[in-house]
C-alpha positions in Angstrom: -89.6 -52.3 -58.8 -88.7 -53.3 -55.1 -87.9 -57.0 -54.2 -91.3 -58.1 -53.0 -92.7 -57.2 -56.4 -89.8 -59.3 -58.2 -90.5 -62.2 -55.6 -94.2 -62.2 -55.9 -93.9 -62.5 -59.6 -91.4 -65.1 -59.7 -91.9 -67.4 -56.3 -91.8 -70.4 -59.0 -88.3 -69.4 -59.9 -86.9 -68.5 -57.1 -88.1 -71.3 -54.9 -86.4 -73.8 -57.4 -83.3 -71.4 -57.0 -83.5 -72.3 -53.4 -84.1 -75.6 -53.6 -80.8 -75.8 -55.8 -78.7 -74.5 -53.0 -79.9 -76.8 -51.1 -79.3 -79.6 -53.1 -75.9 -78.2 -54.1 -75.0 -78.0 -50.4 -75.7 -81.9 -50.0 -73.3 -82.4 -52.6 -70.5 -81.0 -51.3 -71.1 -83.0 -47.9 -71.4 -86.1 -49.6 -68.1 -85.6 -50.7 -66.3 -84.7 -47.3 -68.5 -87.9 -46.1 -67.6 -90.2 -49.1 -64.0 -89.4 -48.4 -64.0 -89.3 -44.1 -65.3 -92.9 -44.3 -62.7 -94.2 -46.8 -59.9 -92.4 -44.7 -60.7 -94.5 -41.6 -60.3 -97.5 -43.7 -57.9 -96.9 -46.9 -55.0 -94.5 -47.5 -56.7 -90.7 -48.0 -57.0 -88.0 -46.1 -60.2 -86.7 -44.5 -61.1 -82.9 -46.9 -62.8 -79.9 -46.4 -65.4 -78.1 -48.1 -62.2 -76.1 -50.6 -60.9 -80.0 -51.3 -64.8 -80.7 -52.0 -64.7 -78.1 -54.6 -61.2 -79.3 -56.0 -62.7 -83.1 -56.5 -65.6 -81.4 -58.4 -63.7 -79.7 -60.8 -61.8 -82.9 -61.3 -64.4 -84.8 -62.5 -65.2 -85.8 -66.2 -67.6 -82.5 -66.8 -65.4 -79.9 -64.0 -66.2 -76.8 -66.0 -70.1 -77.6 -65.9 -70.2 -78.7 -61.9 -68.0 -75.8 -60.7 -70.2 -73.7 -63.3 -73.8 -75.1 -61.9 -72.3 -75.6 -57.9 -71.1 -71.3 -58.2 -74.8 -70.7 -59.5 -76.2 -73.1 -57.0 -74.2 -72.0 -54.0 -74.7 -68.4 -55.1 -78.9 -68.9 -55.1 -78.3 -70.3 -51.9 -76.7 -67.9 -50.3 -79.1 -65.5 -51.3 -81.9 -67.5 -50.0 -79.8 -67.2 -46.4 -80.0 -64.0 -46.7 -83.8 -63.7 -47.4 -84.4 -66.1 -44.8 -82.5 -63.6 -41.9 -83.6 -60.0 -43.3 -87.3 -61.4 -43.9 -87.5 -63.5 -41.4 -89.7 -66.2 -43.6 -89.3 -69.0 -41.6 -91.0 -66.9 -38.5 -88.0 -67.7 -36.0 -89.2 -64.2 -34.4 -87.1 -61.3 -32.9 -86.9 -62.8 -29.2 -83.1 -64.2 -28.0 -83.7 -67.5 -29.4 -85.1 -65.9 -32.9 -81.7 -63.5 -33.0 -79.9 -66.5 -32.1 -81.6 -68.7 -35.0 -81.0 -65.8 -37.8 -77.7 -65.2 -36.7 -76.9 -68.9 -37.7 -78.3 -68.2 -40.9 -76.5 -65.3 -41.0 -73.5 -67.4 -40.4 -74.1 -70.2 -43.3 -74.6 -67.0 -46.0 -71.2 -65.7 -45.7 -70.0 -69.3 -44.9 -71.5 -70.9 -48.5 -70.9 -67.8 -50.4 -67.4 -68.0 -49.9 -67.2 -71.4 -51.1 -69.2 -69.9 -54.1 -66.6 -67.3 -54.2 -64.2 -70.1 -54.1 -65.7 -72.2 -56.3 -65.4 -69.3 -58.8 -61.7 -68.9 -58.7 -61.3 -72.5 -59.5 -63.3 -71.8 -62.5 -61.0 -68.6 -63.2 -57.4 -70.9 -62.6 -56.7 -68.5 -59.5 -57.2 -70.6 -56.5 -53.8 -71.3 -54.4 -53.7 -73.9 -52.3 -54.3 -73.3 -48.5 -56.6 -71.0 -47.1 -56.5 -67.9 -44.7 -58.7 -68.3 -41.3 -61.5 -65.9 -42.9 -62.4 -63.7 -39.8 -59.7 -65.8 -37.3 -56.9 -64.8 -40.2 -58.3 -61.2 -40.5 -58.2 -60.8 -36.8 -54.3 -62.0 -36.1 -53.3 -59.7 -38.5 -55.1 -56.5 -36.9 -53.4 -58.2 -33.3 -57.1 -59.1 -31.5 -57.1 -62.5 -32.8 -56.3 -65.1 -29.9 -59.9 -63.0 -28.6 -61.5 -63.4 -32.1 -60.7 -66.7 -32.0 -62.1 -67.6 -28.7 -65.2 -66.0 -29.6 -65.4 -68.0 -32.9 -65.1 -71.4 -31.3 -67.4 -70.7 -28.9 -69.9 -69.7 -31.6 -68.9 -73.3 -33.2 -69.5 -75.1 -29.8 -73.2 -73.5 -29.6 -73.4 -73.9 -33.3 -72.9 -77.6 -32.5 -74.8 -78.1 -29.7 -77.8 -76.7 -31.7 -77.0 -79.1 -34.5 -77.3 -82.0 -31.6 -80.2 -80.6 -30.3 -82.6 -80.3 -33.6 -81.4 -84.1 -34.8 -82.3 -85.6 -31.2 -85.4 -83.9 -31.6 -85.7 -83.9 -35.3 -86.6 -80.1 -35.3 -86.3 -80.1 -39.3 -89.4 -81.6 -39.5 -91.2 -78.2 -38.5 -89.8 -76.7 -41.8 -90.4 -79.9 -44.0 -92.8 -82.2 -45.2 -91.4 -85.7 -45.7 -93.8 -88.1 -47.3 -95.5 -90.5 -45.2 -93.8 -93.6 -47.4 -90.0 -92.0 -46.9 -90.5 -90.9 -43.2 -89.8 -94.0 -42.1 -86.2 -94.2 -43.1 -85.1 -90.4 -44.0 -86.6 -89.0 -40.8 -83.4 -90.8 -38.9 -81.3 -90.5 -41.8 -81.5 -86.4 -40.9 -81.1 -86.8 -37.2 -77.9 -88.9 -37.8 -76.5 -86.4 -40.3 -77.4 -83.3 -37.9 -75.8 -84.9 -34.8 -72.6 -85.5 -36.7 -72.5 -82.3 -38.0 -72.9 -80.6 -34.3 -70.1 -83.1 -33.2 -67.3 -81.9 -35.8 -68.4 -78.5 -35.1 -67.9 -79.1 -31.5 -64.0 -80.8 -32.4 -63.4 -77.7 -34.5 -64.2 -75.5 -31.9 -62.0 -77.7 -29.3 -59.5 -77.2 -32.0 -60.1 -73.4 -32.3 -60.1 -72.9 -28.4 -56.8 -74.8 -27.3 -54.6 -73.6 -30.0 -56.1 -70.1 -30.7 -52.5 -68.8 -28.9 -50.7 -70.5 -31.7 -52.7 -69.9 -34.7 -51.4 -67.6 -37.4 -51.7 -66.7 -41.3 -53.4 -70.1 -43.2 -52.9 -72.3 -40.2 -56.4 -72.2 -38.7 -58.3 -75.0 -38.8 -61.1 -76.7 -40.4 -63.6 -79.1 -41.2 -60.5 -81.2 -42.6 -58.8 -80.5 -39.5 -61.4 -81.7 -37.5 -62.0 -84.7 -39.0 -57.8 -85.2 -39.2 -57.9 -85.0 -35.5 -60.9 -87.4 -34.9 -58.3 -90.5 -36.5 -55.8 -89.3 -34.0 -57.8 -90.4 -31.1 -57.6 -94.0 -29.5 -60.2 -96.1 -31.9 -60.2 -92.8 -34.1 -61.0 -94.9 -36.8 -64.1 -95.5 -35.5 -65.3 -92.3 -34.8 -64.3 -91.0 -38.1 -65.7 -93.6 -40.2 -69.3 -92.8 -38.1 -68.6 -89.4 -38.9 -68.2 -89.9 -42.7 -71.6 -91.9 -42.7 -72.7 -89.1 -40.9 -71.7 -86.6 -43.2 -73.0 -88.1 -46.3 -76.2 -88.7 -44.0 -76.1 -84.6 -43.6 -75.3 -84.5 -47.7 -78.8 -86.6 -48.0 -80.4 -84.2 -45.2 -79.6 -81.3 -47.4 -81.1 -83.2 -50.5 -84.1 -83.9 -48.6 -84.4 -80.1 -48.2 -84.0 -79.6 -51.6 -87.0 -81.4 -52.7 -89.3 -81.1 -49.3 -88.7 -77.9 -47.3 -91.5 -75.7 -47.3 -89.9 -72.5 -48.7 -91.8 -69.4 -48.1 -90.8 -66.7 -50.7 -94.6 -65.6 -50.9 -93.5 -64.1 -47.3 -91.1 -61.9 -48.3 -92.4 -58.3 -47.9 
């Protein structure tokens, strides 16, 4: 049985799958919003998606959420994956199609290895601080301050697109927001994109000027981003925005979750 025959005879299933990624990715943001804002404001520190997945399996029912955010994150990964090699949202096979599937590409091995993180919390064989994924891989093999540059200008596009589809509210080709929530979640979105795209565009500022310097576990991210914002004159500011913003991206991904128009019957 090849995969369009399992997909045609469970679309149901596996569009609920999807629709659980989604929803599980907007959880994760609403944490690294929650706690940006109250680290503009309060004593905190601004987290990452890894410190996400910590404060999950903190909470009162840990072993369930790490158990249902692996599943989740893991269904969404595979949906990324559909979504390039199928091509269901019809992005197309010109430059700006390639471009568009590469993202995707991008955000399966990006959530997948917070699954994969996610999972060693549940196993009690995380240790704290990370590698720098690729970055860390490349230092080590001696191309990295290259990898690196590449990297954060992949972040600085990455942003700019963000920026791009929330000023123009682009989601709404692959949505359908009811008329009596468009109102309010239709700006909602576009908020949460553009702050997404702007600590995408810090990260890779971050990436570019210190990509000399950068070694084993020291490369930097969303946390690192968001640690610099509060360093700037009226940082504050600009990170408590970017918290909103970020738990404005957490309800984007939510809205996905119960209105994107998901398109497994196109797989084939």
């Amino acid at each position: 049985m090849t995969f369009q025959d399992i997909s045609k005879s469970h679309n149901d299933w596996l569009r609920k799958a999807a629709r659980a990624g989604y929803a599980a990715r907007g959880l994760v943001f609403l944490i690294i919003g929650y706690f940006a804002f109250r680290a503009a404001y309060a004593t905190g520190r601004a987290m990452g998606t890894e410190d996400a997945v910590n404060t999950i399996a903190g909470s009162s029912f840990g072993t369930i959420a790490l158990v249902a955010l692996i599943a989740a994150l893991t269904f969404f990964t595979i949906w990324r994956l559909i979504q390039v090699y199928f091509d269901v949202d019809e992005h197309g096979h010109d430059a700006k199609g390639v471009f568009a599937r590469t993202g995707l590409l991008i955000s399966a091995f990006a959530y997948g290895g917070v699954a994969f993180y996610a999972a060693t919390v549940l196993a009690g064989v995380s240790s704290d601080g990370g590698g720098g994924g690729v970055v860390t891989a490349a230092y080590d093999a001696g191309y990295g301050v290259w990898i690196t540059y590449l990297v954060s200008l992949g972040m600085a596009v990455a942003g700019a697109a963000h920026i791009y589809k929330g000023i123009i509210a682009g989601f709404e080709k692959y949505m359908t927001i009811p008329a009596d929530k468009r109102a309010w979640l239709r700006p909602v979105c576009r908020f949460g994109l553009i702050a997404r795209g702007v600590t995408f565009l810090v990260l890779a500022g971050l990436l570019f000027t210190g990509a000399v310097s950068y070694s084993e576990g020291d490369t930097p991210g969303l946390d690192a981003a968001l640690q610099a914002m509060s360093q700037w004159s009226f940082g504050w500011i600009l990170l408590s925005i970017t918290g909103l913003g970020l738990i404005a991206f957490g309800i984007y991904a939510g809205a996905e979750a119960l209105y994107r128009r998901i398109h497994i019957e196109r797989v084939g």
